[in-house]
C-alpha positions as CSV (number, residue, x, y, z in Angstrom):
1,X,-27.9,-39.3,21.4
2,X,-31.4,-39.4,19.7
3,X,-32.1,-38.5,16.0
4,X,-33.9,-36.0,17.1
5,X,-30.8,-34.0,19.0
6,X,-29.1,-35.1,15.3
7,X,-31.3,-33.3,13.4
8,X,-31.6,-30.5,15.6
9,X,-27.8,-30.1,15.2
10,X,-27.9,-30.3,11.4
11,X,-30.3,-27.9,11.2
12,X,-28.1,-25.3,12.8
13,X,-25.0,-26.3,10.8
14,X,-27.2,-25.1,7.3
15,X,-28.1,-22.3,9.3
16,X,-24.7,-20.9,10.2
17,X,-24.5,-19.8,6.8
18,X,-26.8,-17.2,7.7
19,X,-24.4,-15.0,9.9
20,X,-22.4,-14.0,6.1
21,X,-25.5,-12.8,4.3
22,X,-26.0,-9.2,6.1
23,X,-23.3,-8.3,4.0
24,X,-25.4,-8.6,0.7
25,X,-27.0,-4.9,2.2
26,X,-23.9,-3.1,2.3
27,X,-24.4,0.7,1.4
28,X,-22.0,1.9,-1.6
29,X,-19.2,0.5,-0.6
30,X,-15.7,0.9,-3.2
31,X,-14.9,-0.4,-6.2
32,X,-12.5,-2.2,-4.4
33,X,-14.2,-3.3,-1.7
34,X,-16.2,-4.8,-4.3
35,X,-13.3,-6.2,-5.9
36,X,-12.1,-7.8,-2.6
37,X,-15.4,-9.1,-1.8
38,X,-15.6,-11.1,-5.0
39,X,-12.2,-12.2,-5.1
40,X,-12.8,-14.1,-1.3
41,X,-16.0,-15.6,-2.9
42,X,-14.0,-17.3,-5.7
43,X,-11.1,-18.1,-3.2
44,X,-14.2,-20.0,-1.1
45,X,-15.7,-21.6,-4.6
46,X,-12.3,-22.9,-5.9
47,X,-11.8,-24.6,-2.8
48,X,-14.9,-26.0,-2.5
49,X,-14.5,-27.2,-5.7
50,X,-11.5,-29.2,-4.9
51,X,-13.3,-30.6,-1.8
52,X,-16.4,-31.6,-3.5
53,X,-14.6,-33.1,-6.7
54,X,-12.9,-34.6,-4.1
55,X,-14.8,-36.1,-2.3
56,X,-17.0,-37.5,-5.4
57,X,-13.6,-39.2,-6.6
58,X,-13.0,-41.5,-3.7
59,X,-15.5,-44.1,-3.6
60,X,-14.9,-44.3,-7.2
61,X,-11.1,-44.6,-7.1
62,X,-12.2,-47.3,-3.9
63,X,-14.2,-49.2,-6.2
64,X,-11.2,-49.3,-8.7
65,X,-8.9,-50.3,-6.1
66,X,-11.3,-53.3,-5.1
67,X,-11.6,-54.2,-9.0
68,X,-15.6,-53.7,-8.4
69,X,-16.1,-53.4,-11.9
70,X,-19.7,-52.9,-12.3
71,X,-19.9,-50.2,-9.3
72,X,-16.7,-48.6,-10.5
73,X,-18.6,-48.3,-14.1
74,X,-21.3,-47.2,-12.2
75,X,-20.1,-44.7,-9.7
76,X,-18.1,-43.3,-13.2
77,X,-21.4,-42.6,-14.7
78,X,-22.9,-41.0,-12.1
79,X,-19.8,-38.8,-11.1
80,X,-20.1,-37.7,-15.0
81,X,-23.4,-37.2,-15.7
82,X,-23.8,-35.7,-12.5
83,X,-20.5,-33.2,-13.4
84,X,-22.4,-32.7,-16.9
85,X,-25.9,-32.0,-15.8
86,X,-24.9,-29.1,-13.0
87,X,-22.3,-27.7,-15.6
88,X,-23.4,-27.9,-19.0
89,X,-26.6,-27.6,-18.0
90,X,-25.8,-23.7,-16.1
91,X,-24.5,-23.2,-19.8
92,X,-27.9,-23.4,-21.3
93,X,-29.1,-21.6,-18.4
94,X,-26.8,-18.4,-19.1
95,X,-27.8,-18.7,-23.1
96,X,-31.4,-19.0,-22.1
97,X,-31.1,-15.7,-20.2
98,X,-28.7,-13.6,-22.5
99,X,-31.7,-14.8,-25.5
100,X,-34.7,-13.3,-22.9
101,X,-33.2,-10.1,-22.0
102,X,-32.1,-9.5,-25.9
103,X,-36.2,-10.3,-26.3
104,X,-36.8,-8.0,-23.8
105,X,-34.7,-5.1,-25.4
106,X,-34.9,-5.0,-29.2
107,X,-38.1,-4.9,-30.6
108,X,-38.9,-4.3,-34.5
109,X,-37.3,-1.1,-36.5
110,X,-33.9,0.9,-35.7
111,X,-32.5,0.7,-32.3
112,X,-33.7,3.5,-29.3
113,X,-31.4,5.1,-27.4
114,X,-32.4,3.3,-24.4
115,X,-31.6,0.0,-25.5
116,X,-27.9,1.5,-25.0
117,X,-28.7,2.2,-21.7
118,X,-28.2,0.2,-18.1
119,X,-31.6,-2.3,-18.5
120,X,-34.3,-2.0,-16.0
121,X,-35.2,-5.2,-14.1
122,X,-37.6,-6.1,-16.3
123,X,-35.4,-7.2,-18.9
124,X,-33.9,-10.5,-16.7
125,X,-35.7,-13.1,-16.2
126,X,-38.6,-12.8,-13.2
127,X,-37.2,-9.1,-13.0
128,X,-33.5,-10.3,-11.1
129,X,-30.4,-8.6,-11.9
130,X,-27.6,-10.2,-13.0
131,X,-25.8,-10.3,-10.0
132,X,-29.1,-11.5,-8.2
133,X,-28.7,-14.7,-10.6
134,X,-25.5,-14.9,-9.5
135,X,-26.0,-15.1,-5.9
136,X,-29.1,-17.7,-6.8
137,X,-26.4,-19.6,-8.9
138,X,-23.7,-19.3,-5.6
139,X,-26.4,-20.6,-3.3
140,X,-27.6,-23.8,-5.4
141,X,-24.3,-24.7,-6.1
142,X,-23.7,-24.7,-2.1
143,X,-26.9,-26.3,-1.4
144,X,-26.2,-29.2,-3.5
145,X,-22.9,-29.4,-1.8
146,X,-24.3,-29.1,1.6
147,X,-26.7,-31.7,0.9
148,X,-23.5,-34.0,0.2
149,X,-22.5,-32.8,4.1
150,X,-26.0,-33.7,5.6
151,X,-26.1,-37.0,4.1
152,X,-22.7,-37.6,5.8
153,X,-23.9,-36.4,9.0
154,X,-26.9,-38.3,8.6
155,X,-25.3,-42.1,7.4
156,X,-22.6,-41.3,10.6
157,X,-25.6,-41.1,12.9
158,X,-27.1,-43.8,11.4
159,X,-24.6,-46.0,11.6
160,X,-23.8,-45.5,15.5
161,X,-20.9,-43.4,15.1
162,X,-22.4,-40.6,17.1
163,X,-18.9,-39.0,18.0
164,X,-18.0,-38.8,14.2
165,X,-21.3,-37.2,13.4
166,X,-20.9,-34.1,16.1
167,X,-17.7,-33.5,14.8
168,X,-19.3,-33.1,11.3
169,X,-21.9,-30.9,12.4
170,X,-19.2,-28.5,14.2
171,X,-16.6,-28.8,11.0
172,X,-19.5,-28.0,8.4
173,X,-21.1,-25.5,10.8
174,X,-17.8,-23.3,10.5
175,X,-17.7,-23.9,6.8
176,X,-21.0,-22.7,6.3
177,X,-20.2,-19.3,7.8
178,X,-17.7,-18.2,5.4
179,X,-20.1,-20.0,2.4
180,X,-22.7,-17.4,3.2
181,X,-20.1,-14.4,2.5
182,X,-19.6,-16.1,-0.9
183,X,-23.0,-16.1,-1.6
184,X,-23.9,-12.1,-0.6
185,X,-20.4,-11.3,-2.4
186,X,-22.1,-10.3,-6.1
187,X,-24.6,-8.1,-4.5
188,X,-22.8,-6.3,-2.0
189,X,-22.7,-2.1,-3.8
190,X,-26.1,-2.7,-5.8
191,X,-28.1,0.3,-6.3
192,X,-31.4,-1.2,-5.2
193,X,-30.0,-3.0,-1.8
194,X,-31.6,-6.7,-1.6
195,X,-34.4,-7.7,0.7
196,X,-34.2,-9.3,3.9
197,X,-36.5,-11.8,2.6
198,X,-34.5,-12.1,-0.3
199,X,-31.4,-12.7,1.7
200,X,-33.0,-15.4,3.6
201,X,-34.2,-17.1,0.4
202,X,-30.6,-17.4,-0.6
203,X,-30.1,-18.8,3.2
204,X,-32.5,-21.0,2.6
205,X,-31.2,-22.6,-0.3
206,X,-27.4,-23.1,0.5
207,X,-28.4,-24.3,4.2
208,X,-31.9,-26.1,3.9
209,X,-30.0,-28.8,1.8
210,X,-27.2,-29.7,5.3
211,X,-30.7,-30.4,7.6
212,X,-32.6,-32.0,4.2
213,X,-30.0,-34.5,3.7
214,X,-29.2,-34.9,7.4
215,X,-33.0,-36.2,7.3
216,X,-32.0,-39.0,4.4
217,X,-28.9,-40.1,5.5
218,X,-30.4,-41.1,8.9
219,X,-33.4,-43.2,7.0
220,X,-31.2,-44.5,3.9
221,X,-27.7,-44.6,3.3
222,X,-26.7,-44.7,-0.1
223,X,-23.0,-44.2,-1.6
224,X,-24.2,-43.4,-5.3
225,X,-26.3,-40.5,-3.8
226,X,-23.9,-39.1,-2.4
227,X,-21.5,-38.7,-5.4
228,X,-24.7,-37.6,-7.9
229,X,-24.9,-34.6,-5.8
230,X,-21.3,-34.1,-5.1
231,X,-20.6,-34.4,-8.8
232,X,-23.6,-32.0,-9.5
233,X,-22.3,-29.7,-6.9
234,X,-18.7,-29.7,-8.7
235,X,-20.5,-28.5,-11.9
236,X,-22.4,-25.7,-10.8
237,X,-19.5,-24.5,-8.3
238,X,-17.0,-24.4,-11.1
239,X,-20.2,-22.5,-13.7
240,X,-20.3,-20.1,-10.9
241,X,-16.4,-19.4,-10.2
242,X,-15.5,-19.0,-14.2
243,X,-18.3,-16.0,-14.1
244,X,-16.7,-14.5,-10.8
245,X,-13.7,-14.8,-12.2
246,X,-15.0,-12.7,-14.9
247,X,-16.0,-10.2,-12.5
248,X,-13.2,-9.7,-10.9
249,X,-11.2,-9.0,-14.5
250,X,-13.5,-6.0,-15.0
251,X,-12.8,-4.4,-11.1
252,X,-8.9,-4.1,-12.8
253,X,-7.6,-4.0,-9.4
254,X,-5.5,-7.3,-10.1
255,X,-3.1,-7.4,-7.0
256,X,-6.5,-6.8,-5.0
257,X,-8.1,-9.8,-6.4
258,X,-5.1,-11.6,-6.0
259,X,-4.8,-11.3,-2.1
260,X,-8.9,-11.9,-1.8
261,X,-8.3,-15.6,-3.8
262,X,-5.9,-16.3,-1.2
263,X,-8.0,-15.2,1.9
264,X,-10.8,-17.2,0.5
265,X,-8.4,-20.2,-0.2
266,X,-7.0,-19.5,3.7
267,X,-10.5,-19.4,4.8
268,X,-11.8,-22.6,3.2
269,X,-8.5,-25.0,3.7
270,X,-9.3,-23.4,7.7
271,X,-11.9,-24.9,8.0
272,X,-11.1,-27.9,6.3
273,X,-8.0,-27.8,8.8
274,X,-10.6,-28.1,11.7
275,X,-12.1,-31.3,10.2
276,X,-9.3,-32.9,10.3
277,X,-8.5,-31.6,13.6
278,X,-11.4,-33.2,15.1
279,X,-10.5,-36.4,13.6
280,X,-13.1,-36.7,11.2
């Protein structure tokens, strides 16, 4: 197989996460619906949590094993800075946007009435909505992740193990699907439904990074990479499940939430299952 058929195949494993995003447009739906369709996307994000912290913790606990000193100091550093910079650094983020909207509200002298009242896009940031950042945060948080998967499909190929690199591209494929949904999930029951081309930026974003890093694993193959971005990836992912956890406390429907965790959780260890079914 050429590394061009490669790439062609990574490309449409980022791009499966395409098929989940039409449901960002959904008209009115119920507050439950709602409820459900958040709960699945933090089902989905807690287990890709585990997978990514996961699989940022190996080669570290490898190079512990080996008593590699310097690269197990090394591959620590990384795996916490990288865990700091995507976390902590989401936290100044959210300060950073709760100080421009309060800008954007008060001004000088007693409060008007319509500072009570729900803010017009104007007062977030480049004029997106809260749940808009939200779906931005999803899908950055998954690209980093999926760039961690295209630098695995890419170092496979790269290494001649051409078998172990399809079975990737199928395994991540699936996964993608159901990441997609997780992304949409905020802004499914908006008042002002989302663009196409909005929905395609978010695409674009938690898929680009599968075909990007299938492009660099295939021209340099580089361990400490890998868990930066992993460890990255396991900051924002865990940012972005404590606000839809959030969320899903104001819906009130707690038995509802509880059953769309576990169909995200069933829907994310599936497709995990089917890694491991192909032998990867």
């Amino acid at each position: 197989m050429s590394s061009g058929h490669v790439l062609l195949l990574g490309a449409i494993a980022g791009a499966t996460i395409l098929l989940g995003l039409p449901v960002g447009r959904m008209k009115n739906p119920s507050i439950g619906l709602k409820a459900f369709f958040a709960a699945i996307a933090t089902g989905v994000l807690v287990f890709l949590f585990w997978d990514v912290v996961s699989g940022a913790v190996e080669p570290v606990e490898a190079a512990l094993v080996e008593r590699s000193w310097s690269t197990f100091v090394g591959y620590c550093a990384l795996l916490l800075g990288g865990f700091g910079v995507g976390f902590m650094g989401l936290i100044g983020y959210e300060r950073w946007m709760f100080s421009y909207r309060r800008r954007a509200l008060l001004g000088p002298g007693a409060a008007s009435v319509h500072e009570f009242e729900a803010p017009a896009a104007s007062a977030y940031p480049f004029g997106l909505t809260p749940a808009r950042w939200l779906a931005l945060l999803i899908a950055s948080g998954i690209g980093l992740h999926n760039f961690a998967e295209g630098l695995a499909i890419g170092q496979s190929a790269a290494s001649g193990q051409f078998q172990l690199a399809i079975a990737l591209i199928v395994g991540f494929g699936l996964h993608n699907a159901t990441e997609g949904f997780g992304i949409v999930a905020p802004l499914a029951g908006e008042k002002i439904r989302p663009s196409w081309r909005f929905l395609l930026l978010l695409g674009a974003i938690g898929g680009f990074p599968t075909f990007l890093g299938t492009v660099i694993g295939q021209a340099w193959v580089s361990q400490g990479v890998a868990i930066a971005f992993l460890a990255l990836a396991a900051g924002a992912i865990l940012y972005v499940v404590l606000q839809l956890l959030t969320v899903c406390r104001t819906f009130g429907r707690a038995a509802l939430v509880a059953w769309g965790v576990t169909l995200g959780l069933v829907l994310g260890f599936g497709t995990d299952f089917v890694l491991v079914g192909l032998g990867v």
